[in-house]
C-alpha positions as CSV (number, residue, x, y, z in Angstrom):
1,X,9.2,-2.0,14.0
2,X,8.3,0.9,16.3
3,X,10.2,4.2,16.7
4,X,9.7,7.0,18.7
5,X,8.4,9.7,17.2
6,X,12.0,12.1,17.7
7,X,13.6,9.4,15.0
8,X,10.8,10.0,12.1
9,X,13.3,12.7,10.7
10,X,16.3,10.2,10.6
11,X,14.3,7.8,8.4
12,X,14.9,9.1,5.1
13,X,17.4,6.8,2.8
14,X,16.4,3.5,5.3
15,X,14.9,0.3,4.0
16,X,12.0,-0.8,6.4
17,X,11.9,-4.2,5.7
18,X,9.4,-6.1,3.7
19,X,6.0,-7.3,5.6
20,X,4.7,-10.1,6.8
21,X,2.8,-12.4,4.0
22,X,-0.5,-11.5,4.0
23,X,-3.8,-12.5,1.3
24,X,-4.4,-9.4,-0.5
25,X,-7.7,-8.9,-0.1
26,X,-10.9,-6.1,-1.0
27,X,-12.0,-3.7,1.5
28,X,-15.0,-1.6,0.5
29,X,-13.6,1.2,3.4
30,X,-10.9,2.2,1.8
31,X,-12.1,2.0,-2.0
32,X,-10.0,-0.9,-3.1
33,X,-13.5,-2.8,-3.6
34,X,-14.6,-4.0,-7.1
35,X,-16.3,-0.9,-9.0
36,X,-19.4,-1.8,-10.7
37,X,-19.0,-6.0,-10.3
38,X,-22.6,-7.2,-11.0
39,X,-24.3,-7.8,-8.0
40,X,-23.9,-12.0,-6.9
41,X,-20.6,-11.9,-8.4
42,X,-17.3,-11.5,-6.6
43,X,-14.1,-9.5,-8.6
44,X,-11.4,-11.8,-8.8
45,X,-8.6,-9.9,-10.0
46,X,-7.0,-6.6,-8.7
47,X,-5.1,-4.3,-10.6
48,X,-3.5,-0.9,-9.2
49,X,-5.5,2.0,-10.2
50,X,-7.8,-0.2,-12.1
51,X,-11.3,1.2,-12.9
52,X,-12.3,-0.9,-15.7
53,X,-14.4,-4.3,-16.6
54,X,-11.8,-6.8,-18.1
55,X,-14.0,-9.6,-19.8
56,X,-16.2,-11.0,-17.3
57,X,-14.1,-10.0,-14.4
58,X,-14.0,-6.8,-12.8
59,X,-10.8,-5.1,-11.6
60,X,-9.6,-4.3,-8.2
61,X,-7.6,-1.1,-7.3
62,X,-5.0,-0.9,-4.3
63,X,-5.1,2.4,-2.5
64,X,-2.7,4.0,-0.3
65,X,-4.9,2.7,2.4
66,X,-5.3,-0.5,1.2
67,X,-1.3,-1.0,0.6
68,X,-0.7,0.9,4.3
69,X,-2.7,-2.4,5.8
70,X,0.0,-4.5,4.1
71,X,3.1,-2.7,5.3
72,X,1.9,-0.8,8.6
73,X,3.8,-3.8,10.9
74,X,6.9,-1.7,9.2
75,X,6.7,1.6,10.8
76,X,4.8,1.9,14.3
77,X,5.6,5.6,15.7
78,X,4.6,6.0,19.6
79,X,2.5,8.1,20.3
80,X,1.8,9.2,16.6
81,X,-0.5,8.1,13.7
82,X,0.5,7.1,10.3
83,X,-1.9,8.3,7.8
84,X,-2.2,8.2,4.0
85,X,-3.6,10.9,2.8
86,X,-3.0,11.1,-0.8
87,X,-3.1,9.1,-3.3
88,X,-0.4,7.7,-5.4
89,X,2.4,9.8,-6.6
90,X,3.4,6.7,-9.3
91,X,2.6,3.5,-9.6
92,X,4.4,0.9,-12.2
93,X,2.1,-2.5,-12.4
94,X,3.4,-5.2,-14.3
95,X,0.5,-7.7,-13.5
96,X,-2.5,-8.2,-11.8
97,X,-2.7,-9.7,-8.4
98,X,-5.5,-12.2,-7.5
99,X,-7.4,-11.8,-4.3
100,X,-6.7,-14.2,-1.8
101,X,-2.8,-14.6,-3.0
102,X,-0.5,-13.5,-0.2
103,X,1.8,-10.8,-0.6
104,X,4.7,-8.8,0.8
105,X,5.2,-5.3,0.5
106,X,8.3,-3.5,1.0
107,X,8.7,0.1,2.2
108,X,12.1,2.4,1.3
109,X,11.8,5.9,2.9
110,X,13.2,8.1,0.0
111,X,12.0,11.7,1.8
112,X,11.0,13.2,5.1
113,X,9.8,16.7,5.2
114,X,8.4,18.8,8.4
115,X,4.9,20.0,7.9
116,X,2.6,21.4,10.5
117,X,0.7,18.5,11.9
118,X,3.6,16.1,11.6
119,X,6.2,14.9,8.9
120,X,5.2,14.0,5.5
121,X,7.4,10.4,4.2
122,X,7.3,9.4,0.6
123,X,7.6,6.0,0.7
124,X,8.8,3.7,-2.7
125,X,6.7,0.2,-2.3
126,X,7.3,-2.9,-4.0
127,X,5.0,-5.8,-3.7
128,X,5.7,-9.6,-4.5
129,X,3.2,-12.1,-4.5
130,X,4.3,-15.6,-3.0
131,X,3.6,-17.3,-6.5
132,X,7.1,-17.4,-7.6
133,X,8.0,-14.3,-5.6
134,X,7.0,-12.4,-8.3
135,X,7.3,-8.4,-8.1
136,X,4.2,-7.4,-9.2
137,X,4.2,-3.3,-8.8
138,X,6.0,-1.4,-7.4
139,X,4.2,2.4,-6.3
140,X,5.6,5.7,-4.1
141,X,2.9,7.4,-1.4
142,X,3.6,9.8,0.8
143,X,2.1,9.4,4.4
144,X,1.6,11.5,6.9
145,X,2.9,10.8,10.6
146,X,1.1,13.0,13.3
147,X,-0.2,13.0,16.5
C-alpha cells in the first residue's frame, strides 16, 4: 500500500499486511548469497544469519535487504525512500528455508521515531513458507524512510 509521507508517524501499532508469495531466492547485492559454496555448486538451503557449511550444503543468510524485497509491496511512501540500514535487531529461526520455496512475509510496525533525514520504523517480521504455511522466523529491523 502507498502512504504519503505526512502518515509515516501514524504507523506505529498497524499491521501492514502480509506480502505477496514470492520464491525466496539469493542475491549476491545484498549479501544474502551462499558464503564460501564451492565453486560449480549452488547453496540450497538458507538460514537467517547463517555463516556456516552444514554437511555438503552451504547456508544462506536473509538480510534486512534481502527480507525488505519480500515485504516492500507493504509500505510505498510518496515521495520518500525506504531504506534498511541496519542489520537485524533479533531474529528467532525455527527452520531453514529452501531457495526457490515461496514465501510471505508480514510486517507489524511496533515504533516510529523522528530522526534527521527521515523516520526510523522498527518493524517485527514473520515469514511463512507456502509448504504447510509454516512460520519459519520471525525477525525485527528497523528501516529508515527519507527523502
Amino acid at each position: 500500500m502507498t502512504y504519503p509521507y505526512s502518515r509515516v508517524p501514524g504507523l506505529r501499532g498497524n499491521h501492514l499486511g502480509w506480502s505477496n508469495w514470492a520464491k525466496f531466492e539469493a542475491d549476491e547485492s545484498d549479501g544474502s548469497a551462499a558464503l564460501g559454496a564451492p565453486e560449480g555448486t549452488q547453496p540450497d538451503i538458507a538460514h537467517v544469519g547463517a555463516r556456516r557449511r552444514v554437511g555438503d550444503t552451504y547456508e544462506l543468510r536473509l538480510t534486512p535487504a534481502g527480507l525488505a524485497r519480500h515485504w516492500s509491496e507493504l509500505l510505498e511512501v510518496d515521495g520518500a525512500r525506504v531504506d534498511c540500514p541496519r542489520p537485524f535487531q533479533s531474529v528467532r529461526a525455527r527452520s531453514p528455508i529452501e531457495v526457490g520455496t515461496p514465501i510471505s512475509v508480514s510486517a507489524l510496525v511496533l515504533e516510529v521515531n523522528k530522526v534527521p533525514s527521515g523516520y526510523e520504523l522498527t518493524v517485527e517480521h514473520d515469514v511463512l513458507v507456502q509448504d504447510g504455511l509454516r512460520q519459519v522466523m520471525s525477525a525485527r529491523a528497523v528501516y529508515l524512510v527519507h527523502n
